[in-house]
C-alpha positions as CSV (number, residue, x, y, z in Angstrom):
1,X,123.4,150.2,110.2
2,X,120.5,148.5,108.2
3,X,120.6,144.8,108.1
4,X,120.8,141.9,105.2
5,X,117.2,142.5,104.6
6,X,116.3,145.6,104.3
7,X,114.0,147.3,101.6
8,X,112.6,143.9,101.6
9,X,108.3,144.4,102.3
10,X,106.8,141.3,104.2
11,X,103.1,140.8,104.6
12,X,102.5,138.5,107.2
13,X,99.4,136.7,107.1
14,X,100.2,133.5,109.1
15,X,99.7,132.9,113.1
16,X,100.6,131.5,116.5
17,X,104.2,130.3,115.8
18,X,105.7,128.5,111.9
19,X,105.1,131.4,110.0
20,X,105.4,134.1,112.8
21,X,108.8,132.6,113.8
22,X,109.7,133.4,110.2
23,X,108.3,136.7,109.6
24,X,110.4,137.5,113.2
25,X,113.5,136.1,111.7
26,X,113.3,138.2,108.3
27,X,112.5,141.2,110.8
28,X,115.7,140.9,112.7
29,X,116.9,141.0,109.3
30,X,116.1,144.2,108.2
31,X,112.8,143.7,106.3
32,X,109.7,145.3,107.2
33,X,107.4,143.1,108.0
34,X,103.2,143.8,108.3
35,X,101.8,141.7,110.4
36,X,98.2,140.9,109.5
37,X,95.5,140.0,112.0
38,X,91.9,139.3,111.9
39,X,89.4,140.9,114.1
40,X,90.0,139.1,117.4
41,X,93.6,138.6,117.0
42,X,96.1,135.8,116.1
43,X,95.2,132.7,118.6
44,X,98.4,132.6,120.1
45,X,97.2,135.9,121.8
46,X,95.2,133.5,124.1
47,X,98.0,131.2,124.7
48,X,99.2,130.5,128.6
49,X,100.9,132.6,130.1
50,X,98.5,135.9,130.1
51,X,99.8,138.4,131.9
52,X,97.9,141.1,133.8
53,X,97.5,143.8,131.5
54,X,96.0,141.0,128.8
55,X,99.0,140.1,126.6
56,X,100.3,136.5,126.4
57,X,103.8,136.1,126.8
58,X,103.8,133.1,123.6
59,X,102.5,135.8,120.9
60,X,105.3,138.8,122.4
61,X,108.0,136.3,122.2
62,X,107.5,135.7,118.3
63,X,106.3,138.8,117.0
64,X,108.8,141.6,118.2
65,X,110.2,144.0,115.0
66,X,106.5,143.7,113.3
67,X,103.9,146.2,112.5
68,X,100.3,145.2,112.2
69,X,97.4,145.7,111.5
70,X,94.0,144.1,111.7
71,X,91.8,143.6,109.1
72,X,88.0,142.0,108.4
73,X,88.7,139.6,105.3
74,X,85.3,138.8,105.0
75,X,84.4,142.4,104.2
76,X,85.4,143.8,100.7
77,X,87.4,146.7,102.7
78,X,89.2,144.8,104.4
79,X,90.3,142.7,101.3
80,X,90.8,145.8,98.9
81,X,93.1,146.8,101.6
82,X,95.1,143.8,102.0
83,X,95.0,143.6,97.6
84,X,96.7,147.4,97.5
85,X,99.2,146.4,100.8
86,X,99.8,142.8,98.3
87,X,100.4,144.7,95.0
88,X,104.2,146.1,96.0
89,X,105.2,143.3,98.7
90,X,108.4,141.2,97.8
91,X,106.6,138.5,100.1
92,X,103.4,137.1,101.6
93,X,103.5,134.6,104.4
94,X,100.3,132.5,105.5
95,X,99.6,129.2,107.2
96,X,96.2,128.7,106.7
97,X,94.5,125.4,105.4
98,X,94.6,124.6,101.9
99,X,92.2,126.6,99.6
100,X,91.7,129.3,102.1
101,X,93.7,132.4,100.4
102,X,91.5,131.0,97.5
103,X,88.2,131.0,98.7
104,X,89.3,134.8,100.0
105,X,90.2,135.4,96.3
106,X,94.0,136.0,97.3
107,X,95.4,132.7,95.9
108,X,98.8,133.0,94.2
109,X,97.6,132.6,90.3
110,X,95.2,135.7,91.3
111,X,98.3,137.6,93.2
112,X,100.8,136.8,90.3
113,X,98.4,138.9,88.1
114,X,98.5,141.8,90.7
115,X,102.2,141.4,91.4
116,X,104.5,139.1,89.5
117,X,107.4,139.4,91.7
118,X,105.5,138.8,94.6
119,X,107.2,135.8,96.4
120,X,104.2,133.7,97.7
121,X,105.5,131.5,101.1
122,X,102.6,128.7,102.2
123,X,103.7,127.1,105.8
124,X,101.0,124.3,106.2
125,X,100.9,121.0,107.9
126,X,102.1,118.6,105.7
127,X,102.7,120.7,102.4
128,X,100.3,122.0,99.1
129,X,100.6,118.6,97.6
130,X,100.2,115.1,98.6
131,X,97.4,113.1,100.0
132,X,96.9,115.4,103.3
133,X,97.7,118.5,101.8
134,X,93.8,119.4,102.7
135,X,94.8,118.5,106.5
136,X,95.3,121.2,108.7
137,X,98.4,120.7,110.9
138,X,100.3,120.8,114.3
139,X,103.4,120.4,115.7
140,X,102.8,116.9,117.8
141,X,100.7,115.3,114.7
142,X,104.3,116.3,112.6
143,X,106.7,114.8,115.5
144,X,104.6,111.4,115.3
145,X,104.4,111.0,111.5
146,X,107.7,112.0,110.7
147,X,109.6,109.0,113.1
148,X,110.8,111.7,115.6
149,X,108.8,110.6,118.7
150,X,109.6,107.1,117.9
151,X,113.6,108.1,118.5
152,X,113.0,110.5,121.2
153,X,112.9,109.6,125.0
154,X,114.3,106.2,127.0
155,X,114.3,102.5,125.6
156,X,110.4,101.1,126.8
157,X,109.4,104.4,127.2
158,X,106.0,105.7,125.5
159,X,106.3,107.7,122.4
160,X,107.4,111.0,123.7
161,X,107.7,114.5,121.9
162,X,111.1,116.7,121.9
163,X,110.4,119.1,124.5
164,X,110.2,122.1,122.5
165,X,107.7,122.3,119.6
166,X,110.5,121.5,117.3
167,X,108.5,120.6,113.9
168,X,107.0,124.1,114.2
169,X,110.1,126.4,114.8
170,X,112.5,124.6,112.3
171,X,109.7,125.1,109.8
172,X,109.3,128.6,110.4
173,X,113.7,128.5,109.7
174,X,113.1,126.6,106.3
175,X,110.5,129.0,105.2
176,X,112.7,132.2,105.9
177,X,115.5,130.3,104.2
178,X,113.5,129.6,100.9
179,X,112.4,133.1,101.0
180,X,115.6,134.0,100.8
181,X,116.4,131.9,97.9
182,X,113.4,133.3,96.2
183,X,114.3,136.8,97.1
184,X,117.8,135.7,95.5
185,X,116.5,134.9,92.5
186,X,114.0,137.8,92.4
187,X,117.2,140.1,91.7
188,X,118.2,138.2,89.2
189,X,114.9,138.0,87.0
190,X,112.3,139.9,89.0
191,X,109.7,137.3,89.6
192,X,108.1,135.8,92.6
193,X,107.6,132.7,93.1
194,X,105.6,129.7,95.6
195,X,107.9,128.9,98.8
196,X,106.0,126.1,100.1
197,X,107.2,123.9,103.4
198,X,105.3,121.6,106.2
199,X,105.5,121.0,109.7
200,X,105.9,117.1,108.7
201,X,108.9,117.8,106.2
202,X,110.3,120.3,109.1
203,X,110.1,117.2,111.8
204,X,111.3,114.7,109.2
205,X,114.4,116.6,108.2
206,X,115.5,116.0,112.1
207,X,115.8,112.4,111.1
208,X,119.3,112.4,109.7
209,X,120.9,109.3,111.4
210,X,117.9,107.1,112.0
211,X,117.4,107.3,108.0
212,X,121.3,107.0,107.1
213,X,121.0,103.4,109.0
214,X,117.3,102.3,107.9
215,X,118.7,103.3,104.3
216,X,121.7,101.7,104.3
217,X,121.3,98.3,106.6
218,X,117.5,98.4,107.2
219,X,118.2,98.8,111.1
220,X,115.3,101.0,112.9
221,X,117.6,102.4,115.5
222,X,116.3,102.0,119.5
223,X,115.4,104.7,121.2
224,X,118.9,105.5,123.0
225,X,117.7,108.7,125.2
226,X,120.1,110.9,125.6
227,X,122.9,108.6,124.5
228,X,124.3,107.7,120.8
229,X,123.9,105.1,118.6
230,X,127.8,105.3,117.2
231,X,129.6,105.4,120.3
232,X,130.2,105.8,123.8
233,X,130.3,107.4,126.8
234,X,128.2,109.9,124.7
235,X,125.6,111.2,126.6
236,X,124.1,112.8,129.9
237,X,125.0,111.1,133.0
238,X,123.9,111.5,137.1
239,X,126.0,113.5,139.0
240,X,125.7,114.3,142.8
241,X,123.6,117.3,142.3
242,X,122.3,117.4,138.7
243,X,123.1,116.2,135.1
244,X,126.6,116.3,133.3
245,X,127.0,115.8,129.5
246,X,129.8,114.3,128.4
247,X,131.0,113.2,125.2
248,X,134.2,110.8,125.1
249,X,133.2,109.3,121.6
250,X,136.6,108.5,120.5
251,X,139.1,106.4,122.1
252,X,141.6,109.3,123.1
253,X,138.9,111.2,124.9
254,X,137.4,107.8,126.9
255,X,141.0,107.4,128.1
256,X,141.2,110.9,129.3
257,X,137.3,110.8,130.8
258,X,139.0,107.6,132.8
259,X,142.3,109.4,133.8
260,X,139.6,112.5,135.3
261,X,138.0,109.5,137.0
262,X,140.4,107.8,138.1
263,X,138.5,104.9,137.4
264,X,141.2,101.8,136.8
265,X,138.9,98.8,137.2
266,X,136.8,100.8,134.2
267,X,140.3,100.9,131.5
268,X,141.0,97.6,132.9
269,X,137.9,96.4,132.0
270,X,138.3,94.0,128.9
271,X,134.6,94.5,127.5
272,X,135.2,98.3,127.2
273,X,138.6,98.4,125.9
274,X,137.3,99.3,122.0
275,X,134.5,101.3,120.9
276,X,132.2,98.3,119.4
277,X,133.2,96.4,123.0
278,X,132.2,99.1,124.5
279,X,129.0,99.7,122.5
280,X,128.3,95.8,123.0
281,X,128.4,96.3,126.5
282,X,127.2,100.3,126.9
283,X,124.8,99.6,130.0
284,X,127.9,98.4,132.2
285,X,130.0,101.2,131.3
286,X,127.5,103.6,131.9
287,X,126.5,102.0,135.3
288,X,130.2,102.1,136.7
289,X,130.9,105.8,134.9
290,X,127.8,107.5,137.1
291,X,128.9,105.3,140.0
292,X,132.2,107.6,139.7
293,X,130.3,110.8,139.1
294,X,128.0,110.8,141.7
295,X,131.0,111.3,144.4
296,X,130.8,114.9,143.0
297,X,129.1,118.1,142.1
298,X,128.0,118.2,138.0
299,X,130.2,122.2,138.1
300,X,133.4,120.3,139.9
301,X,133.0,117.6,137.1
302,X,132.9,120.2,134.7
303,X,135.7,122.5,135.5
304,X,137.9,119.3,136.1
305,X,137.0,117.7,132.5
306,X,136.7,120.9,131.0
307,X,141.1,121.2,132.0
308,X,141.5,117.8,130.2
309,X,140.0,119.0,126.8
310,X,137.4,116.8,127.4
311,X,133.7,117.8,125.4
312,X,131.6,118.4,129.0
313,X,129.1,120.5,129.9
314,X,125.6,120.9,132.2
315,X,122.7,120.2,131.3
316,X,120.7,123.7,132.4
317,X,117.3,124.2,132.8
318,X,115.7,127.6,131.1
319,X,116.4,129.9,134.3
320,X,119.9,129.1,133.9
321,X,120.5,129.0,130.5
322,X,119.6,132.2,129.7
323,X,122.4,133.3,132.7
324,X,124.5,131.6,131.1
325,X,127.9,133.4,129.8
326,X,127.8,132.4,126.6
327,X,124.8,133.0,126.0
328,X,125.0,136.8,127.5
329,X,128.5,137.2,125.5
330,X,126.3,136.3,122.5
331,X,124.2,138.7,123.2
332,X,121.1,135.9,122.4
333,X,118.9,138.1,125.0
334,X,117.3,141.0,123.6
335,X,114.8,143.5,125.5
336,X,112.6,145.9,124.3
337,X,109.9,148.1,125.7
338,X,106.2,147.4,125.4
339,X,103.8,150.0,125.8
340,X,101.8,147.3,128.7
341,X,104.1,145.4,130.0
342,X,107.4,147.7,130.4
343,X,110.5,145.7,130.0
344,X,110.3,142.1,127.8
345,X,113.0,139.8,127.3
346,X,113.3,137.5,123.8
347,X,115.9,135.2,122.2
348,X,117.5,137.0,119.8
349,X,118.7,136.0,115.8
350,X,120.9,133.3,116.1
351,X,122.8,134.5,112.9
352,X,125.4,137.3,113.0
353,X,126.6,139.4,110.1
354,X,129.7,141.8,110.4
355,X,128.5,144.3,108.1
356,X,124.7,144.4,108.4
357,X,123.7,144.0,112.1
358,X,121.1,142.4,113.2
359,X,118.6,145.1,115.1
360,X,115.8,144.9,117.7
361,X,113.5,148.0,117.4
362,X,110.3,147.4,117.9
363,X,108.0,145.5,120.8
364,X,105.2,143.1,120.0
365,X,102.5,145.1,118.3
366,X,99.2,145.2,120.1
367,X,96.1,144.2,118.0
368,X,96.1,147.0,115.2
369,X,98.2,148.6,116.8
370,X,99.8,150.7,113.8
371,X,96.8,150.0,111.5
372,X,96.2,154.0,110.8
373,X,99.6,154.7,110.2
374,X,99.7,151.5,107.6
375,X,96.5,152.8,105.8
376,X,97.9,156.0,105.4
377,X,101.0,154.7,104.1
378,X,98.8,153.2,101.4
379,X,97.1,156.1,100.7
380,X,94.0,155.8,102.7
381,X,92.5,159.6,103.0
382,X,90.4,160.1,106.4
383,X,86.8,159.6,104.8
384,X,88.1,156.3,103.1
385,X,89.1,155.0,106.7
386,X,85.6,156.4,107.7
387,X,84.1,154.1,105.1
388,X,86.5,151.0,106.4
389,X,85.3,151.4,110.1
390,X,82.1,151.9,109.3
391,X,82.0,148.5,107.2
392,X,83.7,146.7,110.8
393,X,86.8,146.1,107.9
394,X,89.4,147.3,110.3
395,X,90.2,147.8,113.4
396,X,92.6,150.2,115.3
397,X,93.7,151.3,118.7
C-alpha cells in the first residue's frame, strides 16, 4: 500500500540534517524524493562516526527512502539538468545561505517561470527576512538566541544546550508540515508557493511556558533542570541505581507518591501540605523524596508506582531506549540493507496512518548512487551523459 504522499516529486537540495530530516520525513510518506549532491558529497558524509567501508553513520541515519544524484552546479550541465529535474517537481528543498539558489540562477521568481506549481521550501538559519537573514546558521547559535539554553540545565549552571540538536530536527518537522500545507493548497488552485522556516523560529517555538509567564507577569522563569515551574514532585529524582521520573503534579497523585513511600513525616509536613507550599519550599521536599528513593532500585520504584496509577518512568540512556517495549511495539526501529555496510538500523516516522502505511524501502544512497538511472528518467540519451561527464557536471558510481 502507497503512503499519504505519494505521486508527490521532491528535489532535495539541502544537507547535513534541517532539510534532510524533512526530505526523509516526506519519503516515509510516500513521495519520491531526489536527493541532490554536489561533487564531494553532502558534509554530513564526514560527520563522526565513519565506519570502515567510508560511510558515516549521521548522513545514513537521515537519508534512507532517497535517491540521488550528484551534480556540478557550477557547470552549465549540471544546472540544465537540475532546471529539466525542477520543471515537473511539486517541491524543492535547500538550506543554503541567502542568495545562493540566486547567484546559481535557480531562485524562486526564476523557477515560478519554469514551473508555477512548484512549491519552493528555504530552511535557513534565522529565516529569508529580517536583519540576519544573510547569516548562515546552526543549531547551538539558534538554541542561544531563541532563550532555550537559558531554561535548559540546573539553577547556577552555565548556559547549556538540550542534548540533541533540537533547533535543527524540529525545523526540518515545520518545513515538511508547511510543505504539506502548500501541497494542500496546490490541489486546490495548482500553484506553488515559498515555504520558508529557521533554525531560530524552530528553537523559539520550544519556548511555550517561559513566554506564557514573561508575557503575562514579566517573570523570566529560573532554570528548574529537570523539574517544573507549576508544581511539584515533577521531575527526575536519584534512585539507588539510576534515575526515576516521576510526576505527582496534582494533589491526588502526591498523596499516592507518599502512600508508595510510606513517607508520613513527608504528608505530615505542614510546608508541603498544598501545591504553592509545596512549590515555596520544593528543595526540602525534593531532599526528603530521594532520601526515600534511594532505599531502592529505579525498576522496583517503577513497577510499584506504576500499580498506584502514578505517572513514573526511567530515565534510559540510547542503548536502552531503543530496547525498550514500546518502542519495539511501535515499531519506531526500522532496518534496511545497504550495499557497504549490510544491516542499518534508523528511527522510523513517528506518524501512523491506517490506510496509507508508512514504508521503508530504500538504504542511504551512496554518492550518485542512482544518478544514471535519474538522467535517463529525464531523458538523457547515452552521448548527452557523454557530454555531462566529459564537462565533470555529474558524477556516478
Amino acid at each position: 500500500m502507497a503512503g499519504p504522499l505519494q505521486g508527490l516529486k521532491v528535489i532535495e537540495l539541502s544537507h547535513i540534517m534541517s532539510g534532510p530530516i524533512c526530505g526523509m520525513m516526506l519519503a516515509d510518506m510516500g513521495a519520491d524524493v531526489i536527493k541532490v549532491e554536489k561533487m564531494d558529497g553532502d558534509d554530513c558524509r564526514r560527520f563522526a562516526p565513519v565506519l570502515e567501508h567510508g560511510e558515516s553513520a549521521s548522513f545514513m541515519i537521515l537519508n534512507r527512502n532517497k535517491r540521488d544524484i550528484a551534480l556540478n552546479l557550477k557547470t552549465d550541465g549540471g544546472k540544465d539538468v537540475l532546471r529539466r529535474m525542477l520543471a515537473d517537481a511539486d517541491v524543492v528543498t535547500e538550506n543554503y545561505r541567502k542568495g545562493t539558489m540566486e547567484k546559481l540562477g535557480l531562485g524562486y521568481d526564476t523557477l515560478r517561470q519554469l514551473n508555477p506549481g512548484l512549491i519552493y521550501c528555504s530552511v535557513s538559519g534565522y529565516g529569508r527576512t529580517g536583519p540576519y537573514a544573510d547569516k548562515g546558521g546552526f543549531d547551538l547559535i539558534a538554541q542561544g538566541l531563541s532563550g532555550l539554553m537559558s531554561a535548559t540545565g540546573e539553577p547556577g549552571q552555565a548556559p547549556i544546550k538540550a542534548g540533541s540538536p533540537i533547533a535543527d530536527i524540529n525545523a526540518g518537522i515545520l518545513a515538511a508540515l508547511g510543505i504539506a500545507a502548500a501541497y494542500a493548497h496546490k490541489q486546490k488552485t495548482g500553484l506553488g508557493q515559498v515555504v520558508d522556516t529557521s533554525l531560530l523560529e524552530a528553537g523559539f517555538q520550544q519556548m511555550y511556558w517561559p513566554a506564557a509567564n514573561y508575557f503575562s507577569e514579566g517573570v523570566i522563569l529560573p532554570k528548574m533542570g529537570s523539574a517544573n515551574s507549576t508544581s511539584t514532585p515533577y521531575q527526575a529524582f536519584r534512585t539507588q541505581d539510576g534515575w526515576v521520573n516521576i510526576g505527582a503534579a496534582n494533589q491526588g497523585n502526591y498523596e499516592r507518591l507518599l502512600q508508595v513511600l510510606d513517607a508520613p513525616h513527608i504528608s505530615d509536613d505542614p510546608r508541603f501540605a498544598t501545591n504553592v507550599l509545596r512549590m515555596n519550599n520544593r528543595e526540602a521536599l525534593v531532599a526528603l523524596i530521594t532520601e526515600c528513593l534511594a532505599q531502592d532500585t529505579t525498576d522496583n520504584w517503577v513497577a510499584r508506582l506504576d500499580l498506584a496509577g502514578l505517572p513514573v518512568g526511567a530515565v534510559l540512556d540510547i542503548s536502552q531506549a531503543v530496547e525498550h517495549p514500546q518502542i519495539l511495539e511501535r515499531e519506531m526501529i526500522v532496518e534496511t540493507h545497504h550495499p557497504l555496510t549490510g544491516a542499518a538500523r534508523s528511527i522510523a516516522l513517528p506518524i501512523r496512518f491506517s490506510e496509507t502505511p508508512r514504508h521503508v524501502s530504500r538504504p542511504s544512497p551512496l554518492l550518485g548512487e542512482h544518478t544514471l538511472e535519474i538522467l535517463a528518467e529525464y531523458g538523457y540519451d547515452t552521448g548527452q551523459i557523454a557530454d555531462l561527464r566529459r564537462e565533470g557536471a555529474i558524477l556516478e558510481l
